[in-house]
C-alpha positions as CSV (number, residue, x, y, z in Angstrom):
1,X,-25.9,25.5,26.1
2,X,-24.6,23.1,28.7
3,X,-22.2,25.0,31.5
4,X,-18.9,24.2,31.3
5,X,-17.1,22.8,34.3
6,X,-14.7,24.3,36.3
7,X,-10.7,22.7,36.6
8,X,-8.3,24.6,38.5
9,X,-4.4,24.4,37.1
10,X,-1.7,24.8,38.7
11,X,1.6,25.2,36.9
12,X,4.0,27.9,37.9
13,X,5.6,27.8,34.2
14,X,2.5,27.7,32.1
15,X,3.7,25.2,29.4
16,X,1.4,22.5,30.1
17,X,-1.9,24.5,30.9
18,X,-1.9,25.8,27.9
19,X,-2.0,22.9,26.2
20,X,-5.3,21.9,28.5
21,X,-6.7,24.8,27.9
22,X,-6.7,24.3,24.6
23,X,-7.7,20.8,23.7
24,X,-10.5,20.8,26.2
25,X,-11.9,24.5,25.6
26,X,-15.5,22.8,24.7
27,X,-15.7,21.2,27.7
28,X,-13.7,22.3,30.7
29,X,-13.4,26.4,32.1
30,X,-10.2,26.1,33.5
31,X,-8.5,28.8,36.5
32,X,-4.6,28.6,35.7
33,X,-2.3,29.8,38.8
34,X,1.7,30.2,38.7
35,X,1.6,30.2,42.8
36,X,-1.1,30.6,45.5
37,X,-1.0,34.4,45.9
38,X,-3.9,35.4,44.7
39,X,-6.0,32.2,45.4
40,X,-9.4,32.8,47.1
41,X,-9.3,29.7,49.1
42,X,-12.7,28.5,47.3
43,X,-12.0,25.1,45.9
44,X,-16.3,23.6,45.6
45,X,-16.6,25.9,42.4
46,X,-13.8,23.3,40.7
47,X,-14.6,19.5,39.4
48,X,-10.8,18.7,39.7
49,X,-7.4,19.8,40.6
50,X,-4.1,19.3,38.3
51,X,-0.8,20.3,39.6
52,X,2.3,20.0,37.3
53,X,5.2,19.9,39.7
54,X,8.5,21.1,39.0
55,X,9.9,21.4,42.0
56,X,9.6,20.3,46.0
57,X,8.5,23.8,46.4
58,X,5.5,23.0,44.3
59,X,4.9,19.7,46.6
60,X,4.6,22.0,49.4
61,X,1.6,24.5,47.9
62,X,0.0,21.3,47.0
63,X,0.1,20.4,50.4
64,X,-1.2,23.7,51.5
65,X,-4.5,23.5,49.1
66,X,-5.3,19.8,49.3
67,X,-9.0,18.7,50.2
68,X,-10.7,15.7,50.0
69,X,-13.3,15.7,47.9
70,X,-12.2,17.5,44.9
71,X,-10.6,14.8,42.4
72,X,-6.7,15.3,42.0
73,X,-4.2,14.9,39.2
74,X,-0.5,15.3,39.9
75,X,1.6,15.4,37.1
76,X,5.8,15.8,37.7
77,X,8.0,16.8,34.6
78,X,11.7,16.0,35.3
């Protein structure tokens, strides 16, 4: 069996990670955080970042945890 690869989530009110998590459950293991708390800083385990932003607060954490070199998706819901 092929491993899976790793996308880390982020999406402080869970509606749209779900939704990932489920149609893509054959191919993608995803990590889905509500805020930064508990992160452990280690973003080379992950194939991509998606952040769902809600609000200028969630800009900001984005901010924090950006690297180059992990592909990025950035999705706002207004």
């Amino acid at each position: 069996m092929e491993k899976k690869k790793m996308g880390l989530i982020y999406d402080s009110q869970k509606c749209f990670s779900r939704f990932l998590k489920y149609e893509f459950k054959e191919h993608f293991s995803f990590d889905v955080y509500k805020n930064f708390k508990n992160f452990d800083d280690e973003l080379d385990k992950y194939a991509f970042m998606l952040f769902v932003v809600y609000s200028d607060q969630e800009l900001i954490d984005l901010l924090r945890i950006y690297r180059r070199g992990v592909p990025l998706i950035v999705s706002t819901l207004n």
